[in-house]
C-alpha positions as CSV (number, residue, x, y, z in Angstrom):
1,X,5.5,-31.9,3.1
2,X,4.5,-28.7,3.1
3,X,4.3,-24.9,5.2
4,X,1.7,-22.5,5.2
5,X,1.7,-19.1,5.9
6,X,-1.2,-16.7,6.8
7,X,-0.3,-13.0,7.3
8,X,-3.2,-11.2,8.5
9,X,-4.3,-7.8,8.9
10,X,-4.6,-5.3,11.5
11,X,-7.8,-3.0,12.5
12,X,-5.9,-0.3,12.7
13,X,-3.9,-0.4,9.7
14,X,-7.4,-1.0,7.8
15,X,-10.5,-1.4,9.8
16,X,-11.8,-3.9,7.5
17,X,-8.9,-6.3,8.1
18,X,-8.6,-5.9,4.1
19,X,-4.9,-5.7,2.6
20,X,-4.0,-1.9,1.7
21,X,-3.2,-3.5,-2.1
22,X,-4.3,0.2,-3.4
23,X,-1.8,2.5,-1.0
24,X,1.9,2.9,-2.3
25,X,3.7,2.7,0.7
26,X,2.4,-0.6,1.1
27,X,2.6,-2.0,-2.1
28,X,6.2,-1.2,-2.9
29,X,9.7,-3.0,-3.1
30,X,11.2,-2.7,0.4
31,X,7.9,-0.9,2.2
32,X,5.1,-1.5,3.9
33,X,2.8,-4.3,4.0
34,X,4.1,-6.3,0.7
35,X,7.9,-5.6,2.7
36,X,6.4,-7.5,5.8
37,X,4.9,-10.4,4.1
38,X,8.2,-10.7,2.2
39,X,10.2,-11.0,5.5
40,X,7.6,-13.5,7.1
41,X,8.1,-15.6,3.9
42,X,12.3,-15.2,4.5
43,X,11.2,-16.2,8.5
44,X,9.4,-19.3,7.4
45,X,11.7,-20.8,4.7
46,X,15.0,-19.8,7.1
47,X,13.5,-21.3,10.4
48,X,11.7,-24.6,8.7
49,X,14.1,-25.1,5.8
50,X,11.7,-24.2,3.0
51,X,13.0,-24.8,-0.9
52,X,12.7,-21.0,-1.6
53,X,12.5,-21.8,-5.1
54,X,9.1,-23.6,-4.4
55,X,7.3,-20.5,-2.6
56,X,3.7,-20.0,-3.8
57,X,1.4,-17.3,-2.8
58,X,-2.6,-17.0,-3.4
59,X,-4.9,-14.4,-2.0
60,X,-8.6,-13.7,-1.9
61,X,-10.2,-10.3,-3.0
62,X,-7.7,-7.8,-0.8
63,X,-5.5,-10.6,-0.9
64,X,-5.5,-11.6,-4.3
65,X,-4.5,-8.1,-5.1
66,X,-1.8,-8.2,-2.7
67,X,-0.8,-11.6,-4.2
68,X,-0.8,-9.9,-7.3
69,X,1.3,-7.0,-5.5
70,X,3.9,-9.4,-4.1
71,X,4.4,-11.4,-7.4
72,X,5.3,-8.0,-9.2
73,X,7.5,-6.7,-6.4
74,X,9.2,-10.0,-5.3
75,X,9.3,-11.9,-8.2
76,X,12.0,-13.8,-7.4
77,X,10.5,-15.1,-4.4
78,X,7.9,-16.8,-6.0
79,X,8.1,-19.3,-8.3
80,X,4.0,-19.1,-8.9
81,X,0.9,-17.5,-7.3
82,X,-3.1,-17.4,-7.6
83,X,-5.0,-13.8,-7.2
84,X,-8.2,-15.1,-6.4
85,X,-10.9,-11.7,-7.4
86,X,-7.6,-9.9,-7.4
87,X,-6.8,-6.6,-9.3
88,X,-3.6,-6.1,-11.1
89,X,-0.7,-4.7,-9.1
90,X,-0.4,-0.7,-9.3
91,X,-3.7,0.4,-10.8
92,X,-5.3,2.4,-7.7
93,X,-3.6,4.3,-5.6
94,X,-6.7,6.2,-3.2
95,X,-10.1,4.4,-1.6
96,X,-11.8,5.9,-4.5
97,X,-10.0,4.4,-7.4
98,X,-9.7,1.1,-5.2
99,X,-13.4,1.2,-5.5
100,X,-13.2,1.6,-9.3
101,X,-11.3,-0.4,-10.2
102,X,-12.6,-3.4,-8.1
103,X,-16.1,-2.4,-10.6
104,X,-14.0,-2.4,-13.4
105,X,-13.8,1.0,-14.2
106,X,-10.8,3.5,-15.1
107,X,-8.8,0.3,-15.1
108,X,-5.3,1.0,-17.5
109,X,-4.8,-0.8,-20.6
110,X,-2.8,-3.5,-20.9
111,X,0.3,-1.6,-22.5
112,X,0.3,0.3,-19.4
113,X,-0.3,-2.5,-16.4
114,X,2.3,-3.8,-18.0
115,X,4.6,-0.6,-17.6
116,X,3.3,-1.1,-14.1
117,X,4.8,-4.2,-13.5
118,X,8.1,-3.6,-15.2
119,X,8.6,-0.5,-12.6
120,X,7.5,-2.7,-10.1
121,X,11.0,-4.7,-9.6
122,X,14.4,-5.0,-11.7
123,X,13.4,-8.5,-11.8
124,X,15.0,-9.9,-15.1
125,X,14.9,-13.9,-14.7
126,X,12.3,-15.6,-15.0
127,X,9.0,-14.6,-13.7
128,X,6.6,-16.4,-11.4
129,X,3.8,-18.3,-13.2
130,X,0.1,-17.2,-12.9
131,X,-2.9,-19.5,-12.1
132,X,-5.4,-16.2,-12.1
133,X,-9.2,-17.2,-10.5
134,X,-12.4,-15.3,-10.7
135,X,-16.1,-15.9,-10.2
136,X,-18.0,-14.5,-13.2
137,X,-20.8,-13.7,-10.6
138,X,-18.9,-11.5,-8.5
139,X,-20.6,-8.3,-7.5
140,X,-17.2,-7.0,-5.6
141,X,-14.6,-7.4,-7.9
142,X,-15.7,-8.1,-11.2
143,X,-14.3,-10.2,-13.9
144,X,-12.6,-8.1,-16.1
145,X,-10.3,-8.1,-13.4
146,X,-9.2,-11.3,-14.3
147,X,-8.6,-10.1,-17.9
148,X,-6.4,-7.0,-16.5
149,X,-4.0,-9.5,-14.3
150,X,-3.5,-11.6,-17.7
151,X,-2.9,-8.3,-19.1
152,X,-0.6,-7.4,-17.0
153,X,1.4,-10.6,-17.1
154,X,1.3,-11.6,-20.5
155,X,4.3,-9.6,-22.0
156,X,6.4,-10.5,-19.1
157,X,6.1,-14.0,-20.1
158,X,6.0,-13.6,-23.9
159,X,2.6,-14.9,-23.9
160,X,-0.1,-13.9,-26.8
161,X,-3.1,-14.0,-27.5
162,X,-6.9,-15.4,-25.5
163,X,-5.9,-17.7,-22.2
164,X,-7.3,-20.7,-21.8
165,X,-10.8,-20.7,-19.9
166,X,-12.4,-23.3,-18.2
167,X,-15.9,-21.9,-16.8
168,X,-17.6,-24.1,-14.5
169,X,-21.2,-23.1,-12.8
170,X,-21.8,-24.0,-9.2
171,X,-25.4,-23.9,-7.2
């Protein structure tokens, strides 16, 4: 009842097989890597008759900033998605600030992610919902994070005010 796809990354276009969520050619309307994922997604629901208006995407760490990237870009492609240790669309755009921001520093305010992500797309219906995960532990991509991506998103859906948390501890 169901169709998964996995893009995947290439060595050479990033030798750690990460998505380039931080380089603007490839986070962009129409370019790059978030334009190639879009078109596997128009593959998949065109060749196995896919509801389009049930397309989800998640991602993990690279990924779950490209999530992140495609649900700003293609909003209307998506009616949800889950950044898992994700980073807002738009705030790096070099290695180094990649590398900042995934510490959680230098990231923008929330005013301005949320700039970011009305640039990102002429998008005016409605947007995708947000199911935003993120380890409290992580050492990579730390959880304010997680508080940037609902910063990010909360204007767009007239949202206000502390989400709702549920923290749960696993050995």
């Amino acid at each position: 009842g169901f169709a998964l796809l996995y893009p995947e990354q290439q060595r050479a276009n990033n030798p750690n097989l990460c998505f380039n969520w931080f380089v603007p050619e490839d986070t962009r309307r129409g370019g790059g890597e978030a334009q190639s994922i879009r078109s596997m997604i128009a593959a998949m629901v065109a060749r196995h008759g896919v509801d389009p208006a049930r397309a989800f995407v998640t991602g993990l760490s690279a990924g779950g900033a490209m999530a992140a990237t495609l649900l700003a870009v293609y909003p209307e492609v998506f009616a949800g998605g889950a950044p898992i240790a994700g980073l807002p669309h738009g705030v790096a755009t070099t290695v180094p600030e990649a590398f900042d921001r995934m510490r959680g520093e230098g990231t923008p305010p929330p005013r301005a992610l949320q700039d970011i992500l009305r640039r990102a797309s002429s998008h005016d219906g409605p947007w995708p919902r947000l199911s935003i995960w993120q380890g409290t532990a992580d050492q990579t991509v730390v959880a304010s994070n997680a508080e940037a991506i609902l910063g990010q998103w909360q204007a767009a859906h007239g949202v206000a005010g502390p989400p709702a948390h549920r923290a749960e501890a696993f050995n």
